[in-house]
C-alpha positions in Angstrom: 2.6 -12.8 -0.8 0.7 -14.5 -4.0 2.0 -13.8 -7.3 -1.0 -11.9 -8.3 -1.0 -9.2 -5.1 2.6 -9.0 -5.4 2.0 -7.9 -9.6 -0.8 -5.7 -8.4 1.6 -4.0 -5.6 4.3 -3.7 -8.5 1.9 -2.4 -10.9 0.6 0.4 -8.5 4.1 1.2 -7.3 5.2 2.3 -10.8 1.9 4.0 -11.7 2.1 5.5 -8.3 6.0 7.2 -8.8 4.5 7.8 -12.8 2.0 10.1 -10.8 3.9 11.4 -7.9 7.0 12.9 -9.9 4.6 14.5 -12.7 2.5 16.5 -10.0 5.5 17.3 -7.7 7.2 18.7 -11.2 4.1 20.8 -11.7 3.7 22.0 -8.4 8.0 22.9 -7.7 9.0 23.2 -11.6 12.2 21.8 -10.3 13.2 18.1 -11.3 15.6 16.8 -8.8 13.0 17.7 -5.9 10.4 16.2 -8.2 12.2 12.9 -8.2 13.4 12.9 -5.1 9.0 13.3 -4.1 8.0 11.2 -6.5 10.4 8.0 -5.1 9.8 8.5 -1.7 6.5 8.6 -1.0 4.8 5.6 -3.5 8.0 3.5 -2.3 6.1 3.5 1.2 2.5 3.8 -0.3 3.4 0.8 -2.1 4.3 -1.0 1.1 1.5 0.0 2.9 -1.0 -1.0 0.4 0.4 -4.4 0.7 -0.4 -4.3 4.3 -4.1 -3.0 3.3 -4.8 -5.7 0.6 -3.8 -8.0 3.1 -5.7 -7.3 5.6 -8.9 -7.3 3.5 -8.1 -10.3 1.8 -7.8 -11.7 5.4 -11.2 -9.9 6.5 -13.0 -10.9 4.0 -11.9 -14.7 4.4 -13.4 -15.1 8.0 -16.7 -17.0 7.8 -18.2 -13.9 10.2 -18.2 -11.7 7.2 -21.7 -10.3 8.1 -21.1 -9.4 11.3 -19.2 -5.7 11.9 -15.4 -6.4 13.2 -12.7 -5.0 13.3 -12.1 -3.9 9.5 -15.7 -2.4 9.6 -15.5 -0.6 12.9 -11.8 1.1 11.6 -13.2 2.2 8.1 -16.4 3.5 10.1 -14.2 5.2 12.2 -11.9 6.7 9.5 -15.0 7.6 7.4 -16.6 9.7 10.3 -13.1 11.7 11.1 -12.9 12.6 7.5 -16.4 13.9 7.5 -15.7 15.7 10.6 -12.9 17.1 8.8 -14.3 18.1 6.0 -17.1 19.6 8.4 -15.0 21.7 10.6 -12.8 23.1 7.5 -16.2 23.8 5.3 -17.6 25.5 8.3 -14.1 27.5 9.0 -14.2 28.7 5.7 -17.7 29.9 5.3 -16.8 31.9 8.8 -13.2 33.2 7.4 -15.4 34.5 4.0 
């Protein structure tokens, strides 16, 4: 890992646990579950978005750039099952109303 990714991942980690325990606090009003929320989850956020910088730093390296491959086709794919989400929920609320 380069110096500057691995300051990056370190520098989103601790915003990322900063962010975590302050809205688990404000959602349980209890500390120790706060911390306990707030450490777990951006310790393996952090590690996956090492894996995700990565992987675009990779993608965007191939001299194919232009051409739709595999990062394209996933974040296509990921785009379209959010919106089909967000479809079906808007559409389950307006019928629940």
């Amino acid at each position: 890992m380069n110096r500057r990714l691995a300051l990056k991942t370190a520098s989103y980690g601790v915003l990322h646990v900063l962010v975590a325990t302050t809205i688990a606090y404000m959602l349980t009003g209890n500390a120790a579950a706060a911390a306990g929320i707030g450490l777990i989850e951006p310790i393996v956020q952090t590690g996956v978005f090492a894996i995700h910088e990565r992987l675009w730093e990779t993608a965007a390296t191939k001299p194919d750039v232009g051409r739709p491959g595999v990062m394209a086709r996933a974040a296509r794919a990921c785009c379209l099952r959010i919106d089909s989400l967000l479809t079906d929920d808007d559409t389950s609320r307006a019928h629940a109303a």
